[in-house]
Each structure stands twice: as structure tokens, then as C-alpha cells.
DOPA-494259 format. One record per atom (N, C-alpha, C): residue number from 0; residue in one letter; chain; atom name; x, y, z. Coordinates in nm, 2 decimals. Example, Ala and Ser with C-alpha at 12.3 -4.5 7.8 and 13.67 -1.06 7.14 Angstrom:
2
tikol 0, dose a, kolpa A, lovex N, X 1.32, Y -0.57, Z 0.78
tikol 0, dose a, kolpa A, lovex CA, X 1.23, Y -0.45, Z 0.78
tikol 0, dose a, kolpa A, lovex C, X 1.32, Y -0.33, Z 0.78
tikol 1, dose s, kolpa A, lovex N, X 1.28, Y -0.22, Z 0.71
tikol 1, dose s, kolpa A, lovex CA, X 1.37, Y -0.11, Z 0.71
tikol 1, dose s, kolpa A, lovex C, X 1.29, Y 0.00, Z 0.79
END
This chain:
89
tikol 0, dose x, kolpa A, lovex N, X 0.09, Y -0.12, Z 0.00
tikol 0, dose x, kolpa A, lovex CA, X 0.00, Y 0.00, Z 0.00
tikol 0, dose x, kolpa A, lovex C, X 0.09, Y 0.12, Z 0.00
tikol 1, dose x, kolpa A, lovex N, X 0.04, Y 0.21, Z -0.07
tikol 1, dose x, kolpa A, lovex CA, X 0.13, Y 0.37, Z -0.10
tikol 1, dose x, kolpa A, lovex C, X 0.10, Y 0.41, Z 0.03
tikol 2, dose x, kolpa A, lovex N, X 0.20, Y 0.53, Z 0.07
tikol 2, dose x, kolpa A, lovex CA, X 0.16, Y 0.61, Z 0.13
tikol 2, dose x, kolpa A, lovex C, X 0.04, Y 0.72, Z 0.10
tikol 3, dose x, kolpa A, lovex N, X 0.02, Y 0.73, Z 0.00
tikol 3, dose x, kolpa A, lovex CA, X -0.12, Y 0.82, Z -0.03
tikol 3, dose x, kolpa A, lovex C, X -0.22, Y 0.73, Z -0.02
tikol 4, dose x, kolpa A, lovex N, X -0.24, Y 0.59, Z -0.03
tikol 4, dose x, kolpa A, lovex CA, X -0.29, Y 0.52, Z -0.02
tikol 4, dose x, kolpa A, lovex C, X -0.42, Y 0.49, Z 0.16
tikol 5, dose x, kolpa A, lovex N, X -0.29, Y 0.50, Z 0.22
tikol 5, dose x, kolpa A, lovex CA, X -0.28, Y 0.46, Z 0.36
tikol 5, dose x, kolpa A, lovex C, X -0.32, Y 0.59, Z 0.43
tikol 6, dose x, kolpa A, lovex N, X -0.30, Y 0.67, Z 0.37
tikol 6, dose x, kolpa A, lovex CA, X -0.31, Y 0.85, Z 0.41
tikol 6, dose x, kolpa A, lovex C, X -0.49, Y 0.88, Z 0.39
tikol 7, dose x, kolpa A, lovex N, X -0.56, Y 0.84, Z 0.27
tikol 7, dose x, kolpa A, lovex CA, X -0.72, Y 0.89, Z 0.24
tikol 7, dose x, kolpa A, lovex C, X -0.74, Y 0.82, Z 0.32
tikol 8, dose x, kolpa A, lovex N, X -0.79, Y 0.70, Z 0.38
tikol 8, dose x, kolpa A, lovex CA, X -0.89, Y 0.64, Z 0.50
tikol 8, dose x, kolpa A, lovex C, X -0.84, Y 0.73, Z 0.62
tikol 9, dose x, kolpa A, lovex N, X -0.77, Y 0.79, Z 0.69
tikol 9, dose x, kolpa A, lovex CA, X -0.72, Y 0.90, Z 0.76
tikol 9, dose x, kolpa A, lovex C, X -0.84, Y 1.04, Z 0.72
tikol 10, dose x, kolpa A, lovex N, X -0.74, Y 1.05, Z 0.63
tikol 10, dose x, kolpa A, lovex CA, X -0.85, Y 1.21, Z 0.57
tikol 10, dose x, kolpa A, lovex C, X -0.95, Y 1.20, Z 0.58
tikol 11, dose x, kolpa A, lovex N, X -1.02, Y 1.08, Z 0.51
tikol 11, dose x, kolpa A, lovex CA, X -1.19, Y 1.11, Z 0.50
tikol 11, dose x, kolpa A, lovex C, X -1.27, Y 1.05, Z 0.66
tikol 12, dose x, kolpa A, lovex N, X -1.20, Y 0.97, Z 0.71
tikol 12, dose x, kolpa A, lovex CA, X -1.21, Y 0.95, Z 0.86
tikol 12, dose x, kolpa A, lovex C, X -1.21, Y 1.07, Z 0.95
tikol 13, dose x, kolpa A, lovex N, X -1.17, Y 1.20, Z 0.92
tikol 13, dose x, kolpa A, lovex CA, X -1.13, Y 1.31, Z 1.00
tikol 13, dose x, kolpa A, lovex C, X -1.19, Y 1.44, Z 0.92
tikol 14, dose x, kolpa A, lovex N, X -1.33, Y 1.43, Z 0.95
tikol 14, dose x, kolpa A, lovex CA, X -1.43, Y 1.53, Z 0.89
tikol 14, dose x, kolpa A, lovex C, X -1.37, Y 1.70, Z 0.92
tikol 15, dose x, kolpa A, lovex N, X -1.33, Y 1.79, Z 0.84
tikol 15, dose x, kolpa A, lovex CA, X -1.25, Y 1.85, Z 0.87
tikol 15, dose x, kolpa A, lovex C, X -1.14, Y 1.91, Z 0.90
tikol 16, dose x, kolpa A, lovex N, X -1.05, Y 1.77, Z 0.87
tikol 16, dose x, kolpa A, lovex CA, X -0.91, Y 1.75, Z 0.88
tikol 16, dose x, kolpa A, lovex C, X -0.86, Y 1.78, Z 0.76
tikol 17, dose x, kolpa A, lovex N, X -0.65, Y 1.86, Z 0.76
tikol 17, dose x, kolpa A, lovex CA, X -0.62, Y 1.90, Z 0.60
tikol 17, dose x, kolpa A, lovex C, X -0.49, Y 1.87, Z 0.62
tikol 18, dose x, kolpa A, lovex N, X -0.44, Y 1.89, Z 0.52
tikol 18, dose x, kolpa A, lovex CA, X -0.29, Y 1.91, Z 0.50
tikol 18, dose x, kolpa A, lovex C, X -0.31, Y 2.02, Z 0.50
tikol 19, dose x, kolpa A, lovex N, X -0.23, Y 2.16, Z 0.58
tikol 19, dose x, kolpa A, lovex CA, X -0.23, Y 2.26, Z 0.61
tikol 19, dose x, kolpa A, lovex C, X -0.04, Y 2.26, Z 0.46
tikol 20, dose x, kolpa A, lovex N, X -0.05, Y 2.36, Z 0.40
tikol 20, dose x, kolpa A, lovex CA, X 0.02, Y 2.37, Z 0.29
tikol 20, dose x, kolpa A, lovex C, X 0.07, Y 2.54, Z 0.31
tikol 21, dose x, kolpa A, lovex N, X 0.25, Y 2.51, Z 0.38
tikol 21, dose x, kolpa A, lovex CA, X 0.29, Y 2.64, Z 0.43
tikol 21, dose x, kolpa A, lovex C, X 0.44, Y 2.68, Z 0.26
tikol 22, dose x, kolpa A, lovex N, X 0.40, Y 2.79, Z 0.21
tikol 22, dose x, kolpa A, lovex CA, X 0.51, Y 2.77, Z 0.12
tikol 22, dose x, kolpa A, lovex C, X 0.52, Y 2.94, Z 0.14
tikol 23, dose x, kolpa A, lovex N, X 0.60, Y 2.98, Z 0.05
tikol 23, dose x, kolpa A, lovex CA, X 0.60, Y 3.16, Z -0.01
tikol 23, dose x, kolpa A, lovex C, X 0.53, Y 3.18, Z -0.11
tikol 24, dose x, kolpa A, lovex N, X 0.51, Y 3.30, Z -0.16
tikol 24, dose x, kolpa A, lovex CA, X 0.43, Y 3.34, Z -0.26
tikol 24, dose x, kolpa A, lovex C, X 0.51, Y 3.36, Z -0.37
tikol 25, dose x, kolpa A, lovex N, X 0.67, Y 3.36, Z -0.37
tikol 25, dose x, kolpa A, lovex CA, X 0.74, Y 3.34, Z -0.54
tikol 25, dose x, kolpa A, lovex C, X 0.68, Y 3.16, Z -0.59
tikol 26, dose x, kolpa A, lovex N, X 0.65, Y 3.11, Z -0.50
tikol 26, dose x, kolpa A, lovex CA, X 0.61, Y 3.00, Z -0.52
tikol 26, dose x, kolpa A, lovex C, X 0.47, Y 2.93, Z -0.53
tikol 27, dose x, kolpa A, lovex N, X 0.41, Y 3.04, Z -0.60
tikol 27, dose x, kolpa A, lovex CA, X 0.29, Y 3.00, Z -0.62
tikol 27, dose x, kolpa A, lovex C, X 0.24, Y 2.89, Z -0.75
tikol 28, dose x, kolpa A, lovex N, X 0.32, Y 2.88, Z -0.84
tikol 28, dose x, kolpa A, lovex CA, X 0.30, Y 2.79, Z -0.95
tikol 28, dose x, kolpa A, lovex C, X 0.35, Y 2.66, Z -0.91
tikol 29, dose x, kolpa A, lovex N, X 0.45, Y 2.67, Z -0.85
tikol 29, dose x, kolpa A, lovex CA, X 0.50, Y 2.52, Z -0.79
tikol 29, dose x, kolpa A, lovex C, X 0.38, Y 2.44, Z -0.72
tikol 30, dose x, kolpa A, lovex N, X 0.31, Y 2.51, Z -0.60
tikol 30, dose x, kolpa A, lovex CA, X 0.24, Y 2.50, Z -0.54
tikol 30, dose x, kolpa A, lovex C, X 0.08, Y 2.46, Z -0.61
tikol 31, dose x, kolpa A, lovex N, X 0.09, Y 2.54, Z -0.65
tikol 31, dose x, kolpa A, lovex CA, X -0.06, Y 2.53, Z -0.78
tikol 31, dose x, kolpa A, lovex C, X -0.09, Y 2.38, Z -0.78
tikol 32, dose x, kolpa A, lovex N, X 0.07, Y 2.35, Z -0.84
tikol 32, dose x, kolpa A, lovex CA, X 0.07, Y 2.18, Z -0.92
tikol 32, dose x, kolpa A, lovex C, X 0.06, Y 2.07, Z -0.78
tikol 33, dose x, kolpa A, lovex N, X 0.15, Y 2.12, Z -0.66
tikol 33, dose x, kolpa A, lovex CA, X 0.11, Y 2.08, Z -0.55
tikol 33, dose x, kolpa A, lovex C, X -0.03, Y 2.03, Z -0.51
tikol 34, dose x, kolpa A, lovex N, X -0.13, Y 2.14, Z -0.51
tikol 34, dose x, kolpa A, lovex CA, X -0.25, Y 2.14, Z -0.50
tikol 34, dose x, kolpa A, lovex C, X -0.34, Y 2.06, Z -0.57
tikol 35, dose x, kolpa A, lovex N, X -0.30, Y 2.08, Z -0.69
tikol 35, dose x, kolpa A, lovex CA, X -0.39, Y 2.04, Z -0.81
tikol 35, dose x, kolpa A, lovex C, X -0.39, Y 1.84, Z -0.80
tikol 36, dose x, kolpa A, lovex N, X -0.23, Y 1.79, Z -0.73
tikol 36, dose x, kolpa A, lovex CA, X -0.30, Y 1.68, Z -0.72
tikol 36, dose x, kolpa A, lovex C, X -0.30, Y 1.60, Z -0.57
tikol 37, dose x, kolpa A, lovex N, X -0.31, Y 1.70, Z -0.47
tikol 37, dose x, kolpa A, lovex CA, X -0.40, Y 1.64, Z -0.33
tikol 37, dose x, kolpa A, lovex C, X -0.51, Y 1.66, Z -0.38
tikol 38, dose x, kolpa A, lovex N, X -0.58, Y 1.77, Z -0.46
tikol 38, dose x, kolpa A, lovex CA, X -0.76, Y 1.78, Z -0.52
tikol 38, dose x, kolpa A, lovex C, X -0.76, Y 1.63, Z -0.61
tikol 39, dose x, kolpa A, lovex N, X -0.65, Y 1.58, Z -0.68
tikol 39, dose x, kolpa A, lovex CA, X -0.71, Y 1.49, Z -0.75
tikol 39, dose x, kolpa A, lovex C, X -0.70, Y 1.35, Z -0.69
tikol 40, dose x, kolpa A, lovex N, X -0.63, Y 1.32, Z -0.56
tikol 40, dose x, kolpa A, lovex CA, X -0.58, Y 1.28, Z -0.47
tikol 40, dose x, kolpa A, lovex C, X -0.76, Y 1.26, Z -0.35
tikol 41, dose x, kolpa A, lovex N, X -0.81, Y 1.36, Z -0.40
tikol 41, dose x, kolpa A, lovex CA, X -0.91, Y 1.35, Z -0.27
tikol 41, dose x, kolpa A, lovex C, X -0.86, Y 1.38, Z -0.13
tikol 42, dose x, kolpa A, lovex N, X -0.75, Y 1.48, Z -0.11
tikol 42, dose x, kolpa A, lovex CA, X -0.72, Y 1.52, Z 0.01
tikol 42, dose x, kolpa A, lovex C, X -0.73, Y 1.64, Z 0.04
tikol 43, dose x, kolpa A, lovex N, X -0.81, Y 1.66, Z 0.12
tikol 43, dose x, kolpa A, lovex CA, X -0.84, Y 1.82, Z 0.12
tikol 43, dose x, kolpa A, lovex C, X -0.70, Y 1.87, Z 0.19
tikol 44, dose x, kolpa A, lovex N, X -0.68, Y 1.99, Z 0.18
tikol 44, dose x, kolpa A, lovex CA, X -0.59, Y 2.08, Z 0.23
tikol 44, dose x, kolpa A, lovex C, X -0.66, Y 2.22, Z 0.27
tikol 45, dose x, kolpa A, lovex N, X -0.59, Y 2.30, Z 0.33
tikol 45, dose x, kolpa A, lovex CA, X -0.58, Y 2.42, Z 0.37
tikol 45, dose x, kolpa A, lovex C, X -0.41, Y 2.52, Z 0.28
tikol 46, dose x, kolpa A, lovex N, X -0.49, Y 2.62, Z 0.27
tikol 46, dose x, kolpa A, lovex CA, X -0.42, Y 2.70, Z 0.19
tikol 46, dose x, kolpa A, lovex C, X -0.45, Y 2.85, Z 0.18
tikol 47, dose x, kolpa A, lovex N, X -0.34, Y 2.93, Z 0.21
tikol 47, dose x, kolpa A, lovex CA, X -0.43, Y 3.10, Z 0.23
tikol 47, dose x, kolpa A, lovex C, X -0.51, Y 3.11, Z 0.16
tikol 48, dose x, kolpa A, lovex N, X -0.48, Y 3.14, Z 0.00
tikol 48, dose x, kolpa A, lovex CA, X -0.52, Y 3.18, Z -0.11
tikol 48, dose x, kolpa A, lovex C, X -0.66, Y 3.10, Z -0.11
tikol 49, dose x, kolpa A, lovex N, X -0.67, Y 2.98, Z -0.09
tikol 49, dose x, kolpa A, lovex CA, X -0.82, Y 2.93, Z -0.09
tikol 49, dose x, kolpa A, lovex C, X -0.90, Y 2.93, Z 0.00
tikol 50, dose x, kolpa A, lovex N, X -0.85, Y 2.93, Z 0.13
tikol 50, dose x, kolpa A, lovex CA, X -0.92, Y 2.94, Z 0.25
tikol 50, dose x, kolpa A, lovex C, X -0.97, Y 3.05, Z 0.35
tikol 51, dose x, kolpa A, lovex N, X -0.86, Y 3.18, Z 0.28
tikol 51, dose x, kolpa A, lovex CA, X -0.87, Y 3.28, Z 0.34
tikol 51, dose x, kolpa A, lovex C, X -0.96, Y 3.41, Z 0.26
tikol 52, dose x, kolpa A, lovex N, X -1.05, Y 3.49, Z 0.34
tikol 52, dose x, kolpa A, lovex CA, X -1.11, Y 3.61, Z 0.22
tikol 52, dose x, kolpa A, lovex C, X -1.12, Y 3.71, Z 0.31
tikol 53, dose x, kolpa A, lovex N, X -1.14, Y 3.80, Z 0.23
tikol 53, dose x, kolpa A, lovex CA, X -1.11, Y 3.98, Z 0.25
tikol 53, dose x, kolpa A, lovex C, X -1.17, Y 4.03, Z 0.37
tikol 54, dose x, kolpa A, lovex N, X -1.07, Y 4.06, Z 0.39
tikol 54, dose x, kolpa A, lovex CA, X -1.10, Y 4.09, Z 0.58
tikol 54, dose x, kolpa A, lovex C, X -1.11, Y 3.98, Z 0.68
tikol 55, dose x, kolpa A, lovex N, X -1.02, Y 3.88, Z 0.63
tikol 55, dose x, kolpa A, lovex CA, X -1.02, Y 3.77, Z 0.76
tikol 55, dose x, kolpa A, lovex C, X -0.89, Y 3.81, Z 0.86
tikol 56, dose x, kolpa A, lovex N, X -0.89, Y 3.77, Z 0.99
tikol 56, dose x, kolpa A, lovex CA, X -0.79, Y 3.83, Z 1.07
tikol 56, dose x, kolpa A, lovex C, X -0.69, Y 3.66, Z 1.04
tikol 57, dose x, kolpa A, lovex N, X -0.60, Y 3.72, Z 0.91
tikol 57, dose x, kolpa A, lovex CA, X -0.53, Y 3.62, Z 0.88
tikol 57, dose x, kolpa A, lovex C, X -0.41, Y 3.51, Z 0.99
tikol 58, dose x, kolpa A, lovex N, X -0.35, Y 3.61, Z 1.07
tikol 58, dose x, kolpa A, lovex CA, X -0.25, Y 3.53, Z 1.17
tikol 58, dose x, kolpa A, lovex C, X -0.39, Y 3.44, Z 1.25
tikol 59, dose x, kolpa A, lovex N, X -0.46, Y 3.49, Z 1.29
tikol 59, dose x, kolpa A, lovex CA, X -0.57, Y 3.40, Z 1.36
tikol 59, dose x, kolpa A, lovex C, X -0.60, Y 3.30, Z 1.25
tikol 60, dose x, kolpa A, lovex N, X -0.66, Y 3.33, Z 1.16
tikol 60, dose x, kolpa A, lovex CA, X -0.67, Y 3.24, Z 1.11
tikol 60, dose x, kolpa A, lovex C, X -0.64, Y 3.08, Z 1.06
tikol 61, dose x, kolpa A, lovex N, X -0.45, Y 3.12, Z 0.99
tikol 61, dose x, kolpa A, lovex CA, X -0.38, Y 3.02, Z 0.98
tikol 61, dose x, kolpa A, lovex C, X -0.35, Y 2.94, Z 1.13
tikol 62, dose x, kolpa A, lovex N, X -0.32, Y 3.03, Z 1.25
tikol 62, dose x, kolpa A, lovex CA, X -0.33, Y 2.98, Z 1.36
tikol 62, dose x, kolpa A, lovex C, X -0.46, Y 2.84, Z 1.35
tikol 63, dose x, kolpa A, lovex N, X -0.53, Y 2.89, Z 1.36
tikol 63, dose x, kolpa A, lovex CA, X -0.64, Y 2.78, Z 1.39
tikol 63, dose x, kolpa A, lovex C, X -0.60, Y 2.67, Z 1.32
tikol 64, dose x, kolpa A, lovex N, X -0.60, Y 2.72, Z 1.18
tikol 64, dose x, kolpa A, lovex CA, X -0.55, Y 2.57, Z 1.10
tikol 64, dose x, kolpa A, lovex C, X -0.50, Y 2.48, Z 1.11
tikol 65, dose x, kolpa A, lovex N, X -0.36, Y 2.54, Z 1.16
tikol 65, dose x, kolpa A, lovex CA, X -0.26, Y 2.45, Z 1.20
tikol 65, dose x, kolpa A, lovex C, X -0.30, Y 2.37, Z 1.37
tikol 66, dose x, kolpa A, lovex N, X -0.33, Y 2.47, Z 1.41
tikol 66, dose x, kolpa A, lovex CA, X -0.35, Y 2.40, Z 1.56
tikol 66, dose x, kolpa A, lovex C, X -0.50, Y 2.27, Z 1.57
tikol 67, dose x, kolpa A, lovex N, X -0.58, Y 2.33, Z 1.49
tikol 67, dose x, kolpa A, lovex CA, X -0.74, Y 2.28, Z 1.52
tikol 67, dose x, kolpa A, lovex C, X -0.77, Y 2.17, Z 1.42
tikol 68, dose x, kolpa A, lovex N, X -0.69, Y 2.19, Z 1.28
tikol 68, dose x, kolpa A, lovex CA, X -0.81, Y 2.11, Z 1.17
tikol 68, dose x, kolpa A, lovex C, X -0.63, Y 2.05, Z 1.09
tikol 69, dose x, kolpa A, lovex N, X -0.53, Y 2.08, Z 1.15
tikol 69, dose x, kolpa A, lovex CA, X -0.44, Y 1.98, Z 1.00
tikol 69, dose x, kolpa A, lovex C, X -0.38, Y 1.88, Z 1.06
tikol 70, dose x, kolpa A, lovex N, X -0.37, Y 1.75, Z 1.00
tikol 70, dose x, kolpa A, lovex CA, X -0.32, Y 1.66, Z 1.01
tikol 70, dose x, kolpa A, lovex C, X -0.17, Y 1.64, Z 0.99
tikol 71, dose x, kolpa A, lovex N, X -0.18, Y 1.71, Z 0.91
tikol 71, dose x, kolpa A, lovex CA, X -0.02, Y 1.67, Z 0.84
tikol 71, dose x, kolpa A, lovex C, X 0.04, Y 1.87, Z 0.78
tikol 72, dose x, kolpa A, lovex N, X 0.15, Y 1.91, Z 0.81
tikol 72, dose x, kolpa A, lovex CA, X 0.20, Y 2.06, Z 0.79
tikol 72, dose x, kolpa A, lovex C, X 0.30, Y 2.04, Z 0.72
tikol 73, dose x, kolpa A, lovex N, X 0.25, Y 2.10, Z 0.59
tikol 73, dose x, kolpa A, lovex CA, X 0.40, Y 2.07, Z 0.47
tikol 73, dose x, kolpa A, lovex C, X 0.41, Y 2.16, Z 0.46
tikol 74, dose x, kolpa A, lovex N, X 0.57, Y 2.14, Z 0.47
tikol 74, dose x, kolpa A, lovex CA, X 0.60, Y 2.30, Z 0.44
tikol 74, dose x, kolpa A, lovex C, X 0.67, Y 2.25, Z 0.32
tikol 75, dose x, kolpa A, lovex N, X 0.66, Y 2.36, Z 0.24
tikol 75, dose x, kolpa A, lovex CA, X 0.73, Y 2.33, Z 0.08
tikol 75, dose x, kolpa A, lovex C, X 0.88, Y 2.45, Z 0.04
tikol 76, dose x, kolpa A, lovex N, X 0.96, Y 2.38, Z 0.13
tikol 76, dose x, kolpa A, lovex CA, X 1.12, Y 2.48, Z 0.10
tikol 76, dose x, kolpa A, lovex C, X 1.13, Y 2.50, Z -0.05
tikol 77, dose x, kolpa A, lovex N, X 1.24, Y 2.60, Z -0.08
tikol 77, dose x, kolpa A, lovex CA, X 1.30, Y 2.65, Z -0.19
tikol 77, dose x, kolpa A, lovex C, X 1.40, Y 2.73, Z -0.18
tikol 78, dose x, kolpa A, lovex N, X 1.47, Y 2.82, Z -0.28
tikol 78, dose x, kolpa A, lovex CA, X 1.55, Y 2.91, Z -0.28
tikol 78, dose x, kolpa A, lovex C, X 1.52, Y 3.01, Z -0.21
tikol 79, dose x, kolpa A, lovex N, X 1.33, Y 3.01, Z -0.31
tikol 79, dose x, kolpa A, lovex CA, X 1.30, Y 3.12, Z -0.23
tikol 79, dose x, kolpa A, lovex C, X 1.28, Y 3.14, Z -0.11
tikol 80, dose x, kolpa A, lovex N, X 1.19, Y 3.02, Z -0.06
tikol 80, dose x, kolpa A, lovex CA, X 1.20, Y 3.03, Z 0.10
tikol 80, dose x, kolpa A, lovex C, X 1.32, Y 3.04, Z 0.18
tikol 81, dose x, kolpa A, lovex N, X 1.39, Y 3.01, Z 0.14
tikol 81, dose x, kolpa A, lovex CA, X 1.54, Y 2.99, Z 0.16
tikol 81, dose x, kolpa A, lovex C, X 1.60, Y 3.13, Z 0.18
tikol 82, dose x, kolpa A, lovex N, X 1.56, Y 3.24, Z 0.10
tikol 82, dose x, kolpa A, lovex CA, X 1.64, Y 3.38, Z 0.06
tikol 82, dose x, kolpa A, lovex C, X 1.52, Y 3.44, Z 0.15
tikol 83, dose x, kolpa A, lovex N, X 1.46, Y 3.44, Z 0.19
tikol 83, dose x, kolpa A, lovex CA, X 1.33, Y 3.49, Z 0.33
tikol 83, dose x, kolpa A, lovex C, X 1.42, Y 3.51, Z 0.42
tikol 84, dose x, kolpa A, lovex N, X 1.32, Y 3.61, Z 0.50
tikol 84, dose x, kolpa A, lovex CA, X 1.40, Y 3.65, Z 0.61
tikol 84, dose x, kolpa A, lovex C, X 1.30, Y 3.57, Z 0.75
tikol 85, dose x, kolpa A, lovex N, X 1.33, Y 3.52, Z 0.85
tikol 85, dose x, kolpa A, lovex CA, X 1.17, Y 3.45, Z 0.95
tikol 85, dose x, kolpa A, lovex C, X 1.12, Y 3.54, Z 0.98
tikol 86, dose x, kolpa A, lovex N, X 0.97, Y 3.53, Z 0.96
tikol 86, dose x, kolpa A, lovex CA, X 0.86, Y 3.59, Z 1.03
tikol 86, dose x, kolpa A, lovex C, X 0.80, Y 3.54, Z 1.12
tikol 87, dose x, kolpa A, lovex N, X 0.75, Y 3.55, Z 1.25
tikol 87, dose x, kolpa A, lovex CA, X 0.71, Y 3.42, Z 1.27
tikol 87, dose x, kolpa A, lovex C, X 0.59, Y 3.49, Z 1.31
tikol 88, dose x, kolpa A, lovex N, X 0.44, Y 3.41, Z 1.30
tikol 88, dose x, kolpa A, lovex CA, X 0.31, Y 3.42, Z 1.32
tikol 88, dose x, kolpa A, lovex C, X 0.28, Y 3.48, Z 1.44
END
């Protein structure tokens, strides 16, 4: 059995539950493709850009995610994240 395999009876077992998906924004096309196949995958995720809207109090927000509803916290390194300075939430 795959790991992605062994991973959906988890997910759909956990109403609510995501891969919370931490990257930078030079890296949004990488991520896209990231995205595109946990959606084809049947894994829900969490992701600013999809989960967050105008006027949400964003640091609360992602907070929650991580703490309340994700299973699993990918963070997706790079150069670019790499050439970032830490921010921390």
C-alpha cells in the first residue's frame, strides 16, 4: 500500500481535517501543481489563497488551521524560502 494510499482512510475518517500547505508566494505555481494533485488525490488541504477572504484576521486564522483542523504541515522549502528573512506568526 502507497503512502497516499494509507493517508485517504485517515483524511476522510477526520471530517474537517487538512494538510495545512505552508510555502512563499514566489512560489505559487509550484504549489498550484502541489495542490492540483491532493484535489485529485481526494485530500483536502488548507491554503491561504483558498481558504482565506477579505478581511479575515489572517495570523488567527492560519493559527487555527494549524493548531485545530491539519493533520499533516507541509511546508514546501526553496530558494526562495530559503532567501526569506523568518517571520514568525
Amino acid at each position: 500500500m502507497s503512502a497516499r494510499e494509507s493517508m485517504l482512510p485517515i483524511m476522510s475518517q477526520n471530517d474537517g481535517k487538512h494538510v495545512f500547505v505552508s510555502y512563499v508566494h514566489e512560489d505559487d505555481t509550484e504549489v498550484d501543481q502541489l495542490c492540483e494533485v491532493l484535489e485529485a488525490a481526494q485530500i483536502p488541504y488548507w491554503r491561504d489563497r483558498k481558504s482565506l477572504g477579505p478581511g479575515d484576521a489572517w495570523k488567527a486564522k492560519i493559527r487555527e488551521a494549524i493548531r485545530d483542523g491539519s493533520l499533516v504541515f507541509l511546508a514546501c522549502f526553496s530558494d526562495n524560502s530559503r532567501a526569506r528573512r523568518t517571520n514568525r506568526i
